[in-house]
C-alpha positions in Angstrom: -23.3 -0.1 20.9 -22.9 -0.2 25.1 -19.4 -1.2 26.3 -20.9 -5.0 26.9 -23.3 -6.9 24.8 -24.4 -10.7 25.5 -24.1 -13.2 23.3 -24.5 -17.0 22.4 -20.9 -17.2 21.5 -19.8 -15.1 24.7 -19.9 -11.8 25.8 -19.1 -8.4 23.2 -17.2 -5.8 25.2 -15.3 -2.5 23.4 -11.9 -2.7 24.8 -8.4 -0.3 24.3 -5.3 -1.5 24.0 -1.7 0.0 23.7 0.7 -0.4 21.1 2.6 -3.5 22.3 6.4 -4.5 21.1 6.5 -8.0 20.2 8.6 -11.0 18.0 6.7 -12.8 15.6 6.8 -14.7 12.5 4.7 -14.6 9.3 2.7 -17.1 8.0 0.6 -17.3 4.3 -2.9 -16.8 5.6 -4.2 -20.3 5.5 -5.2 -23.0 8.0 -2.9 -25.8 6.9 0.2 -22.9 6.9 -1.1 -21.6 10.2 -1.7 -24.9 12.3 2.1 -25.8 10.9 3.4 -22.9 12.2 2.4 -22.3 15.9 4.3 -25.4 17.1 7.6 -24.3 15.7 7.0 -21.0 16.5 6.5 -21.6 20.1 9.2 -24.0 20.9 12.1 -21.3 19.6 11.1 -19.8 23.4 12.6 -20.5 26.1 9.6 -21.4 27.7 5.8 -20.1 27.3 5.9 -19.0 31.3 4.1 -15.3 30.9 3.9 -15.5 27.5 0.8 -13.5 25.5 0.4 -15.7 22.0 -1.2 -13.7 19.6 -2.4 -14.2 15.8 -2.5 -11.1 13.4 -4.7 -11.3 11.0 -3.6 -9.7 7.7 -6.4 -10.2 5.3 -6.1 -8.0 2.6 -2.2 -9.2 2.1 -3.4 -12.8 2.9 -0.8 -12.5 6.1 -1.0 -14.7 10.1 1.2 -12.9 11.9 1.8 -15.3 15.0 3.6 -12.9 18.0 4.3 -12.6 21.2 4.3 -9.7 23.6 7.8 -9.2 24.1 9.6 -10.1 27.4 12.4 -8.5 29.6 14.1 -12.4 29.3 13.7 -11.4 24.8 16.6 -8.3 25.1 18.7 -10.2 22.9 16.5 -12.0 20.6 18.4 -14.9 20.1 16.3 -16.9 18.0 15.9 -13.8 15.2 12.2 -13.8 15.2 10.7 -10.8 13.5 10.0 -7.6 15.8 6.5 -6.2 15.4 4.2 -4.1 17.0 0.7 -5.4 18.0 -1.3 -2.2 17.6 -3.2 -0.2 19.8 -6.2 1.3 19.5 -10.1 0.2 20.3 -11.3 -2.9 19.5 -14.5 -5.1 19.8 -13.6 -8.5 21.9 -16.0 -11.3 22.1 -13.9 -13.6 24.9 -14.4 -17.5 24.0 -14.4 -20.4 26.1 -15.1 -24.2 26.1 -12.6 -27.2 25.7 -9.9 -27.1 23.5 -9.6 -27.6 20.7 -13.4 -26.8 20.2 -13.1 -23.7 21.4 -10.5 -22.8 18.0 -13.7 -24.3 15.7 -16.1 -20.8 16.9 -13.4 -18.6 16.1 -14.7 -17.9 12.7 -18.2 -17.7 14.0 -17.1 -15.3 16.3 -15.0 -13.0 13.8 -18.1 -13.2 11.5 -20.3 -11.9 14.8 -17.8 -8.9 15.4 -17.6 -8.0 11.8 -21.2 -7.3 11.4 -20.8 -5.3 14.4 -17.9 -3.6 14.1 -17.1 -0.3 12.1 -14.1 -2.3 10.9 -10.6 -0.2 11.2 -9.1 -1.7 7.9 -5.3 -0.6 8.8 -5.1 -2.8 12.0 -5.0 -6.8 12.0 -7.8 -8.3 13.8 -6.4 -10.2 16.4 -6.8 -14.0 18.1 -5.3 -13.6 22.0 -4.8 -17.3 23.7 -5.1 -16.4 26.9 -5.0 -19.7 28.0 -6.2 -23.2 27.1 -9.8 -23.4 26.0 -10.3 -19.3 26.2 -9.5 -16.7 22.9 -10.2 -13.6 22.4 -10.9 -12.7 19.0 -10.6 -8.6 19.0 -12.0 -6.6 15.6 -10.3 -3.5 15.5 -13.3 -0.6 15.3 -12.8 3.1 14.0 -11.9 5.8 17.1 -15.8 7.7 17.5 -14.5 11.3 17.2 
């Protein structure tokens, strides 16, 4: 696969990231469990100002990690969320974008897309990045080509 690939959904690009320290929360790995979550979740921040929201999907242990990257402002983590690591590591990114909250109804669609794809890393979540209202990421982690 090249580095970018069109598609209906949006563009497929192979990405790195780095290991990332975060705070999160688990969630069983349903939709009525995850929608209930994210609200409380984000309101035990100060503010969402710089934050990177993140789901972690956990299949095989039916786990939603919700995170976020933490911040210089988290030292003390006052509100005794979880610490966690969002791991590094190549993945496959299709970047989605429309009007919330359509946009969150192609996310399976799009997960689907990049698992047919992908050469699916099994140890690392796959990963939905809000970057910002109406555009996700949805990242499938992909085996390192030796």
């Amino acid at each position: 696969m090249t580095s970018s690939t069109p598609h209906e959904l949006g563009r497929i690009d192979q990405v790195t990231l780095a290991d990332t320290p975060a705070l999160s929360r688990d969630a069983h790995l349903d939709t009525d469990a995850i929608q209930a979550g994210w609200p409380s979740f984000e309101t035990s921040f100060d503010s969402l100002q710089g934050r990177k929201m993140m789901g972690l999907i956990y299949g095989d242990d039916n786990v939603y990690r919700m995170a976020t990257v933490r911040l210089e402002r988290d030292s003390n983590n006052s509100q005794g969320h979880a610490e966690t690591v969002i791991p590094g590591g190549a993945y496959l990114r299709l970047r989605l974008r429309g009007s919330a909250p359509d946009v969150y109804d192609q996310i399976a669609a799009a997960f689907e897309t990049l698992f047919a794809r992908a050469d699916h890393d099994p140890s690392r979540p796959h990963i939905e990045y809000y970057r910002r209202d109406g555009v996700v990421d949805c990242l499938v982690p992909i085996a390192y080509e030796e």
